[in-house]
TIPALO-31334 format. One record per residue: residue number from 1; chain; x, y, z of N, C-alpha, C in turn. Coordinates in nm, 3 decimals. Atoms other than C-alpha are relative to their C-alpha. Example, Ala and Ser with C-alpha at 12.3 -4.5 7.8 and 13.67 -1.06 7.14 Angstrom:
<gufis>
[1; A; [0.089; -0.119; 0.000]; [1.230; -0.450; 0.780]; [0.090; 0.120; 0.000]]
[2; A; [-0.082; -0.119; -0.006]; [1.367; -0.106; 0.714]; [-0.077; 0.109; 0.073]]
</gufis>
This chain:
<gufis>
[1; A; [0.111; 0.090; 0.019]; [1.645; -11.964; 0.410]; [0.053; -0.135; -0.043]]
[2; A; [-0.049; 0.120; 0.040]; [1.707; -12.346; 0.394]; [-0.169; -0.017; -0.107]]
[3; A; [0.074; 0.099; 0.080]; [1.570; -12.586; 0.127]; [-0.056; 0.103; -0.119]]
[4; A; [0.069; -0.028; 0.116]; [1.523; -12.346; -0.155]; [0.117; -0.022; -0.124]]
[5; A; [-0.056; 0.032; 0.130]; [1.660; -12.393; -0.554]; [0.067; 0.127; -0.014]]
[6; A; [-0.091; -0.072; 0.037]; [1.924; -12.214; -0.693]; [-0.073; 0.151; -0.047]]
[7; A; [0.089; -0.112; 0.052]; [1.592; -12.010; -0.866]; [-0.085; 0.069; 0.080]]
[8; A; [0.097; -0.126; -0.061]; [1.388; -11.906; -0.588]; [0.153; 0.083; 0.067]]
[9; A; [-0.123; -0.090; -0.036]; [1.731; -11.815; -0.438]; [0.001; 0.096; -0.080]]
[10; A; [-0.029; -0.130; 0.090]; [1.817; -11.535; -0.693]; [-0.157; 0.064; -0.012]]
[11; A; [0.126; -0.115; 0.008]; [1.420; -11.401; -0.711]; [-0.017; 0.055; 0.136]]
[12; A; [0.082; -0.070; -0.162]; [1.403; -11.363; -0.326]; [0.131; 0.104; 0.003]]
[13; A; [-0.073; -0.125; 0.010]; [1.751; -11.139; -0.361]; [-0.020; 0.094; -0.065]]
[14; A; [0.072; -0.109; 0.096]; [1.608; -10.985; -0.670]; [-0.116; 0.053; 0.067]]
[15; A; [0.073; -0.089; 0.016]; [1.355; -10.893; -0.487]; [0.026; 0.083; 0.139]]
[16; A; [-0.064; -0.113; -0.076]; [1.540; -10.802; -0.162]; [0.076; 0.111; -0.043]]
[17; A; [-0.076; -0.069; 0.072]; [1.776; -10.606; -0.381]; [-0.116; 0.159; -0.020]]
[18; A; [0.107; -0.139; 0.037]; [1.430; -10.375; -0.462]; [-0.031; 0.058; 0.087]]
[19; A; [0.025; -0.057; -0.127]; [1.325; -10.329; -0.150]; [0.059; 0.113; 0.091]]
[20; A; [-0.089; -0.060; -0.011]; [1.394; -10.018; 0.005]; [0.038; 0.015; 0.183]]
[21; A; [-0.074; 0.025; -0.159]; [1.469; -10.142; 0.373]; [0.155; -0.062; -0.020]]
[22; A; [-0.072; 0.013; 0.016]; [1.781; -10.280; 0.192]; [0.079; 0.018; -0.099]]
[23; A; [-0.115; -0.079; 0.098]; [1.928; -10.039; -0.001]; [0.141; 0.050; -0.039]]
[24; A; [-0.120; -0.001; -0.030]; [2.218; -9.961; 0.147]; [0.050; -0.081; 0.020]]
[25; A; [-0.075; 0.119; 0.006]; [2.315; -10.280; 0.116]; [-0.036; -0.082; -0.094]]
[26; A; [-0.007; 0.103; 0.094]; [2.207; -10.408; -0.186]; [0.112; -0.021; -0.110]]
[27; A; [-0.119; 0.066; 0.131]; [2.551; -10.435; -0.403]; [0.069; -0.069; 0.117]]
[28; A; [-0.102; 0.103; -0.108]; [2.707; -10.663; -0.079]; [-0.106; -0.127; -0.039]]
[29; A; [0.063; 0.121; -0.015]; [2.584; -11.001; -0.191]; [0.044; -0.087; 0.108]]
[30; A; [-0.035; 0.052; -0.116]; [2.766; -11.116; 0.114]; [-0.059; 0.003; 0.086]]
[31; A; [0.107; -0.067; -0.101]; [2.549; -10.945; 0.348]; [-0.151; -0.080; -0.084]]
[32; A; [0.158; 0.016; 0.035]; [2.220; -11.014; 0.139]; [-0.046; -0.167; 0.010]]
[33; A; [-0.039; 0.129; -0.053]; [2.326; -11.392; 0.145]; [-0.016; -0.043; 0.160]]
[34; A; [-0.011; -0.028; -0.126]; [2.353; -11.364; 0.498]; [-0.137; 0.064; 0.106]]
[35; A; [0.129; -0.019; 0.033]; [2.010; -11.191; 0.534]; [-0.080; -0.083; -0.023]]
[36; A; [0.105; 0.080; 0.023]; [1.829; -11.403; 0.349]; [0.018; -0.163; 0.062]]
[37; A; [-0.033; 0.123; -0.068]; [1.981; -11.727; 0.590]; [-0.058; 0.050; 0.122]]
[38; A; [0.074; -0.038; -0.123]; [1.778; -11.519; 0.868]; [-0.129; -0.011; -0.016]]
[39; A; [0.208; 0.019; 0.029]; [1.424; -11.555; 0.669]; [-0.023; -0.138; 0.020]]
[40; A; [0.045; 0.123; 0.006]; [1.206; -11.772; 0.719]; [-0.126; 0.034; -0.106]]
[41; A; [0.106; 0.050; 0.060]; [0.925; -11.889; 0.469]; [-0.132; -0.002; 0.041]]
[42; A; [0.151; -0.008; -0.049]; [0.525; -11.835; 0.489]; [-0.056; -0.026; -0.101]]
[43; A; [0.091; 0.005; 0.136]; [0.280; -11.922; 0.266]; [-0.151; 0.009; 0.117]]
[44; A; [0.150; -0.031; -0.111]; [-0.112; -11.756; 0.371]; [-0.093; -0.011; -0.126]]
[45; A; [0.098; 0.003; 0.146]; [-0.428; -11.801; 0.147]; [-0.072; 0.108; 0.045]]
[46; A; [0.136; -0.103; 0.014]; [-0.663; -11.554; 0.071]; [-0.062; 0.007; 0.084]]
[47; A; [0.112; -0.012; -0.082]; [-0.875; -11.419; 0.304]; [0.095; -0.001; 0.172]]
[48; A; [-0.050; 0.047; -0.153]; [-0.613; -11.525; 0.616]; [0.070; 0.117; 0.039]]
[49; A; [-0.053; -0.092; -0.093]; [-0.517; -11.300; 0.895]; [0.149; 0.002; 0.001]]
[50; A; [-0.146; -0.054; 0.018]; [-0.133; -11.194; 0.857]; [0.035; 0.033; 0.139]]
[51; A; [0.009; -0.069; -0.108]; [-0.147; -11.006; 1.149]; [-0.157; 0.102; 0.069]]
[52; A; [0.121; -0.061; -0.075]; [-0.383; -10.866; 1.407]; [-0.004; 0.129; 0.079]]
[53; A; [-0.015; -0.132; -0.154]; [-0.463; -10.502; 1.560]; [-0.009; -0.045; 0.113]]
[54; A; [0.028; 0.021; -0.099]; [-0.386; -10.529; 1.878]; [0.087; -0.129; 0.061]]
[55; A; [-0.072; 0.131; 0.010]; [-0.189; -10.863; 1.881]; [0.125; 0.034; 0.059]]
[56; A; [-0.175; -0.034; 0.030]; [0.138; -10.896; 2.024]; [0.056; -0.107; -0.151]]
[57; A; [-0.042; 0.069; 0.093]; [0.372; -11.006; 1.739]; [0.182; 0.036; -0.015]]
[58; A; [-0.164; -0.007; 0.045]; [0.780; -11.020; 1.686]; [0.032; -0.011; -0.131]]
[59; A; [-0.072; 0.006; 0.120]; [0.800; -11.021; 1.327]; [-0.034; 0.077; -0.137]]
[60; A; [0.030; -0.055; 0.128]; [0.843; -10.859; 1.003]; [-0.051; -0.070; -0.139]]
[61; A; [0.077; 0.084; 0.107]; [0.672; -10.941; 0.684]; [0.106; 0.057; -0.172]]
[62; A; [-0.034; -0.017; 0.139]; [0.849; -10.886; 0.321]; [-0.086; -0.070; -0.085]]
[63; A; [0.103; 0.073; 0.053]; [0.537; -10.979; 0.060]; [0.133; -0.027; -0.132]]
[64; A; [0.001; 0.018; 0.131]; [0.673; -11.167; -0.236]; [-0.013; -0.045; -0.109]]
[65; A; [0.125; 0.109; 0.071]; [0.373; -11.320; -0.394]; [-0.154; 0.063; 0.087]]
[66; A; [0.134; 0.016; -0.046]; [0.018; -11.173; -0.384]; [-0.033; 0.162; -0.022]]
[67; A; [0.070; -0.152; -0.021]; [-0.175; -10.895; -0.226]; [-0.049; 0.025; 0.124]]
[68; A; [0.093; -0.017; -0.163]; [-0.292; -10.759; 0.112]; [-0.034; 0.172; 0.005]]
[69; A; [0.076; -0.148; -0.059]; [-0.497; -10.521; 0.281]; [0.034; 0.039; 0.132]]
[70; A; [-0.021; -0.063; -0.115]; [-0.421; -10.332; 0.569]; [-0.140; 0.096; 0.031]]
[71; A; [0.137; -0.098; -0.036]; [-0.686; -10.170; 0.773]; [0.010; -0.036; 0.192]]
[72; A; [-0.012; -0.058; -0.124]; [-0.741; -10.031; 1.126]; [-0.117; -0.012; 0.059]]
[73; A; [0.106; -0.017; -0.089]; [-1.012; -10.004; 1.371]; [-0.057; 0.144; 0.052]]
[74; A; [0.018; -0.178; 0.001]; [-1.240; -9.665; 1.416]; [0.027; -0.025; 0.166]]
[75; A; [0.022; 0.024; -0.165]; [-1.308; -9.603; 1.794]; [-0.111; -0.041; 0.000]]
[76; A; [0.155; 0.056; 0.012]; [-1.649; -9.744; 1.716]; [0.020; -0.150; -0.061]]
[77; A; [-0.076; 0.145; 0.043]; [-1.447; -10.069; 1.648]; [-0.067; -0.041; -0.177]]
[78; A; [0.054; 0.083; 0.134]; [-1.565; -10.064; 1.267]; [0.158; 0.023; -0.071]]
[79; A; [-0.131; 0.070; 0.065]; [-1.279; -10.218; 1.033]; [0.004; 0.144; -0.163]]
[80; A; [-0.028; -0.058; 0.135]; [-1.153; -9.941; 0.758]; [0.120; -0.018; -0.032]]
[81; A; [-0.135; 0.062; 0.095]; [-0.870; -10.002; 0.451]; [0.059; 0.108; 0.022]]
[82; A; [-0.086; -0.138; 0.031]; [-0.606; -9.792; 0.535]; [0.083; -0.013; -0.180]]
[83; A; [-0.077; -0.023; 0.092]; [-0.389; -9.936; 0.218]; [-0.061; -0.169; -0.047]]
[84; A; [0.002; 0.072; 0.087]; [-0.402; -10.179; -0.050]; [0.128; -0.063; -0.080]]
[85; A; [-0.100; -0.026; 0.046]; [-0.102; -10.314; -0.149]; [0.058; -0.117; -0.089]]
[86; A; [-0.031; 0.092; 0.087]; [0.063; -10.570; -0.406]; [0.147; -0.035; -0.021]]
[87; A; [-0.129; 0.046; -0.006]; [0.399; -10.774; -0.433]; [0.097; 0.082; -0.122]]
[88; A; [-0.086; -0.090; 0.125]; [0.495; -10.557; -0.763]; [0.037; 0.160; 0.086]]
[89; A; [-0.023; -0.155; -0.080]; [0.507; -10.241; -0.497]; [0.128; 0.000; 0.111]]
[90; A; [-0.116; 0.000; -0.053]; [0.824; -10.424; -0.312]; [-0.040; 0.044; 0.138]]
[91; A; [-0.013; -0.058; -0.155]; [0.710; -10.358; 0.036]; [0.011; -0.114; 0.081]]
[92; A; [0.006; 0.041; -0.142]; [0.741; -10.475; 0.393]; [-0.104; 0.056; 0.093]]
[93; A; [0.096; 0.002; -0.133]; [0.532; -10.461; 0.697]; [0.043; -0.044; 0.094]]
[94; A; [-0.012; 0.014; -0.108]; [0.520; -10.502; 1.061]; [0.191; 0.022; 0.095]]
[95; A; [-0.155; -0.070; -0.015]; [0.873; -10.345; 1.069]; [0.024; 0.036; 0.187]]
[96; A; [-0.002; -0.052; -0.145]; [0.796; -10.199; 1.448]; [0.013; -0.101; 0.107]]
[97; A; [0.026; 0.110; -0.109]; [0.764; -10.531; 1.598]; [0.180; -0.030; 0.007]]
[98; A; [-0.119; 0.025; 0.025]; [1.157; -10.568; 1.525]; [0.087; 0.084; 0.140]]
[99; A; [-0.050; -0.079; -0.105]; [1.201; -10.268; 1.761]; [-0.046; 0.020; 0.108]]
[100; A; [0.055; 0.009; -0.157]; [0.945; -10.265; 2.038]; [-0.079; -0.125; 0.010]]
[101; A; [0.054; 0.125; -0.030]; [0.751; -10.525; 2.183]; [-0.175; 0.021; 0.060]]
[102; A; [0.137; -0.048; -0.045]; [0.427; -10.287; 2.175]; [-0.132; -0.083; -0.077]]
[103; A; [0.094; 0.112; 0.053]; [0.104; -10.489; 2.018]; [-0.016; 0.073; -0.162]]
[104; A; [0.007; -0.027; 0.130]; [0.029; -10.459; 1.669]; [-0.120; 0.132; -0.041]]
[105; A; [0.088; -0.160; 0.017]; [-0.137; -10.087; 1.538]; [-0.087; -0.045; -0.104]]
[106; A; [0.039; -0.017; 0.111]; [-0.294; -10.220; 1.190]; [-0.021; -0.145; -0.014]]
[107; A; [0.033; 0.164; 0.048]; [-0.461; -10.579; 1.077]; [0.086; -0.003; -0.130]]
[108; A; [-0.091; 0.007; 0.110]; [-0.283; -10.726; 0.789]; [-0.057; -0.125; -0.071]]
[109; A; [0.056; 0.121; 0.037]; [-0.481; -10.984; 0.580]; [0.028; -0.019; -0.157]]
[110; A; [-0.089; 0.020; 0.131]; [-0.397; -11.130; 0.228]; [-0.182; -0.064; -0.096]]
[111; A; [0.139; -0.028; 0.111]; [-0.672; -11.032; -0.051]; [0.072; -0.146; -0.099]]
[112; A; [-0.006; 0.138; 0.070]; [-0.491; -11.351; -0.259]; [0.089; -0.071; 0.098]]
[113; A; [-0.094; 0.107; -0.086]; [-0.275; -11.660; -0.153]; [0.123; 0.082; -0.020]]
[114; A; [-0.035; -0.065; -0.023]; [0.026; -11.486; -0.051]; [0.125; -0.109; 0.049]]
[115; A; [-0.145; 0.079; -0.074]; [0.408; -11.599; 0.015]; [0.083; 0.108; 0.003]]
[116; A; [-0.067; -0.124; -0.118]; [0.584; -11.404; 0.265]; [0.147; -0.070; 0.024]]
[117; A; [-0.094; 0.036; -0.077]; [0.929; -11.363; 0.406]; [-0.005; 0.033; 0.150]]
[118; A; [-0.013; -0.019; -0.098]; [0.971; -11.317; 0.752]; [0.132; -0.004; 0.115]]
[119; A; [-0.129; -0.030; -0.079]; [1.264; -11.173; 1.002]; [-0.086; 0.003; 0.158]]
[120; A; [0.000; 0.020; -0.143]; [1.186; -11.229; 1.397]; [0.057; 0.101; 0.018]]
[121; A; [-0.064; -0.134; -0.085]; [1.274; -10.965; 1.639]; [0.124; -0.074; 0.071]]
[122; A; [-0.150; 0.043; -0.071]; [1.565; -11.243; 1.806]; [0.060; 0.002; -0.118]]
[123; A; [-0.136; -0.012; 0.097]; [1.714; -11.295; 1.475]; [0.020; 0.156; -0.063]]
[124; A; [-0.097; -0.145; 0.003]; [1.762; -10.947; 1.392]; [0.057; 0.067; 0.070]]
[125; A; [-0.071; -0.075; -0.058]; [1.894; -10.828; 1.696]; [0.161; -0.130; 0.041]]
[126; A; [-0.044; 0.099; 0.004]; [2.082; -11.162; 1.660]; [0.150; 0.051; -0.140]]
[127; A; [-0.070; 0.014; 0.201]; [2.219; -11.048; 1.281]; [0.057; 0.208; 0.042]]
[128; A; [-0.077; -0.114; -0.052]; [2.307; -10.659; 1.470]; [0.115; -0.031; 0.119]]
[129; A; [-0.044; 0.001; -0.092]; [2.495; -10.795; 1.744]; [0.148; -0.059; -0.090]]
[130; A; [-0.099; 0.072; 0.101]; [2.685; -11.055; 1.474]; [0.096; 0.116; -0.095]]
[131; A; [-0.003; -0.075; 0.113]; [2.686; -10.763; 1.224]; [-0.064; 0.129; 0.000]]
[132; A; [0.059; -0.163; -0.068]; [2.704; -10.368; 1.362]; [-0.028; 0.056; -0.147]]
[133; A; [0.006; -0.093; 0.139]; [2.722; -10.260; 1.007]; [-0.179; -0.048; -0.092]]
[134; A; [0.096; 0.032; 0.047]; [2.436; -10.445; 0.883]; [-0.137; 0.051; 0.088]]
[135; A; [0.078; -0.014; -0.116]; [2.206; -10.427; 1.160]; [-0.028; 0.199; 0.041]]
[136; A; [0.035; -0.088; 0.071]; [2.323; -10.049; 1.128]; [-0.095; 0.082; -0.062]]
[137; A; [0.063; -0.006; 0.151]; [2.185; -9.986; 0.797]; [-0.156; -0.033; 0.024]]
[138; A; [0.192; 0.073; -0.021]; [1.834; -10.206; 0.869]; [-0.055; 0.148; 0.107]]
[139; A; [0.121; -0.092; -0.054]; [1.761; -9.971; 1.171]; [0.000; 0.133; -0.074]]
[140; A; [-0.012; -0.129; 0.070]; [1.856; -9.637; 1.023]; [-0.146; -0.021; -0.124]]
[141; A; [0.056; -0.001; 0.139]; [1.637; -9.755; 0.723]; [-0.152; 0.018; 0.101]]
[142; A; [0.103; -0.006; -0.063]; [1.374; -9.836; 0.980]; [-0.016; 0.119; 0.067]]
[143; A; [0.035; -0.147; -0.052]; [1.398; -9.479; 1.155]; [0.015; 0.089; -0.099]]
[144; A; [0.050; -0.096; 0.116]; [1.357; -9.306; 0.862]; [-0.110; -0.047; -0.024]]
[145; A; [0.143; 0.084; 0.049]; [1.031; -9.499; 0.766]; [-0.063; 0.088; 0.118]]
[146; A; [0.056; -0.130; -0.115]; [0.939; -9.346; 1.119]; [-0.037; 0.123; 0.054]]
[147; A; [-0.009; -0.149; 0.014]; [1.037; -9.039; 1.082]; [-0.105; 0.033; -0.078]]
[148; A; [0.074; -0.015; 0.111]; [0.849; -8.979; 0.762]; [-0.116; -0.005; 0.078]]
[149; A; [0.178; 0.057; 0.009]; [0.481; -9.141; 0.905]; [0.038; 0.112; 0.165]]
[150; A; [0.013; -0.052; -0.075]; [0.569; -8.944; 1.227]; [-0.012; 0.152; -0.038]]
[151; A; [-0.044; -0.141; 0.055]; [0.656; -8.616; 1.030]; [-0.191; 0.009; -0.075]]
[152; A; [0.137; 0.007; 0.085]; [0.303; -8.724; 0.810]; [-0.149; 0.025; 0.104]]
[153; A; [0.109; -0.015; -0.101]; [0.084; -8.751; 1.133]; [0.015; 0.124; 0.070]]
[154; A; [0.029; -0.185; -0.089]; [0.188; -8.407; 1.317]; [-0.076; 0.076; -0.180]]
[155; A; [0.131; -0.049; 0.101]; [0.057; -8.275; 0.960]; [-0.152; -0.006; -0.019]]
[156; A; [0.154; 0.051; -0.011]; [-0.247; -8.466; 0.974]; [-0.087; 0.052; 0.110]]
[157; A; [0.084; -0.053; -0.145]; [-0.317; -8.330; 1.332]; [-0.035; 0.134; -0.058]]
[158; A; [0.008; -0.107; 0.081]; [-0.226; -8.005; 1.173]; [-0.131; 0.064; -0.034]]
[159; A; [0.136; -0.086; 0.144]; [-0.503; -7.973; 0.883]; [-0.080; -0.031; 0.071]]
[160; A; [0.077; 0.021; -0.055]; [-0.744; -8.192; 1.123]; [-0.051; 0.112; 0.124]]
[161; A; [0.003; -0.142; -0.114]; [-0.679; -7.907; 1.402]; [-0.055; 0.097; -0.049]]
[162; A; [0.010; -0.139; 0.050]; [-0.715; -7.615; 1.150]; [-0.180; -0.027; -0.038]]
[163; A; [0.081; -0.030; 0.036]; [-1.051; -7.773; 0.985]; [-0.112; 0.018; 0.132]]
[164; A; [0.072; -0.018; -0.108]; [-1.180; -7.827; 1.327]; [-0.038; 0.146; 0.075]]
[165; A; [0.030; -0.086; -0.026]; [-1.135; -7.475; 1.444]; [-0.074; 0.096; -0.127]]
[166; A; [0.071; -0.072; 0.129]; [-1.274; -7.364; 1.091]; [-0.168; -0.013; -0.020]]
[167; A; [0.109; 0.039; -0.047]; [-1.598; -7.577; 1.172]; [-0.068; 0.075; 0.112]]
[168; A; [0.044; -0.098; -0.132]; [-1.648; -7.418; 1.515]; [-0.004; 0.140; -0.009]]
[169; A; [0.004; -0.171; 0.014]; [-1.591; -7.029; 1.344]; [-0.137; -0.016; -0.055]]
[170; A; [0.060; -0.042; 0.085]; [-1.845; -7.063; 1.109]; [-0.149; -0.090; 0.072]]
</gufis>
């Protein structure tokens, strides 16, 4: 990231350092240095669209300042909160856009004013090509995140399957 102070410098590592898309690499301040010269800067106010279901989009989000909501579309196009989430919870978003170039699954809007980092899908395959070890590490971190919500949804079909045929016995 150009043009920031010696102090947001050290809070945006402190808070990449938490984050757990860069875990396996948070005691290389070489690498995280290096990283954070691939973000770029956002600032969104309250109320503003982040991202859109349905949208194409190339980039990832790291919140670190604020609050947002995430929420989905039924098939009756009404808007429900899947999650709620806050800059003290260290997360990321739109992680998938890094790896495919499919449209966005989940809206992403910011319940306060909100300052974001952001990684592009060219500069990270930009910062794997530079850097197998780093680049590495990021996807692995990202196919585990996958794994997990993929491992979470065959469950969900699961119990949804079982109450459904439990509905139709009785």
């Amino acid at each position: 990231m150009k043009h920031c102070t010696p102090l947001e410098k050290e809070n945006i590592l402190t808070k990449l350092k938490a984050i757990s898309l860069f875990k396996n690499i948070k005691d290389r301040p070489e690498v995280l240095d290096f990283i954070l010269e691939t973000l770029e800067s956002r600032e969104v106010k309250k109320d503003e669209k982040i991202i859109g279901e349905g949208e194409a989009g190339d980039e990832m989000f790291i919140l670190l300042e604020g609050e947002i909501e995430i929420s989905k579309f039924t098939l009756e196009k009404e808007s429900f909160t899947v999650a709620k989430l806050k800059d003290s919870m260290n997360i990321f978003f739109g992680e998938l856009a890094l790896v495919d170039e499919e449209k966005r699954s989940a809206s992403v809007f910011a319940i306060t004013d909100c300052k974001l980092l952001l990684l592009n899908r060219k500069r990270f395959l930009e910062l794997g090509k530079k850097h197998n070890d780093i680049g590495f590490h990021l996807m692995m971190e990202i196919a585990g995140i996958l794994s997990k919500r993929l491992r979470k949804a065959n469950d969900d079909t699961v119990i949804l399957f079982e109450t459904l045929v439990h509905e139709l016995a009785n």
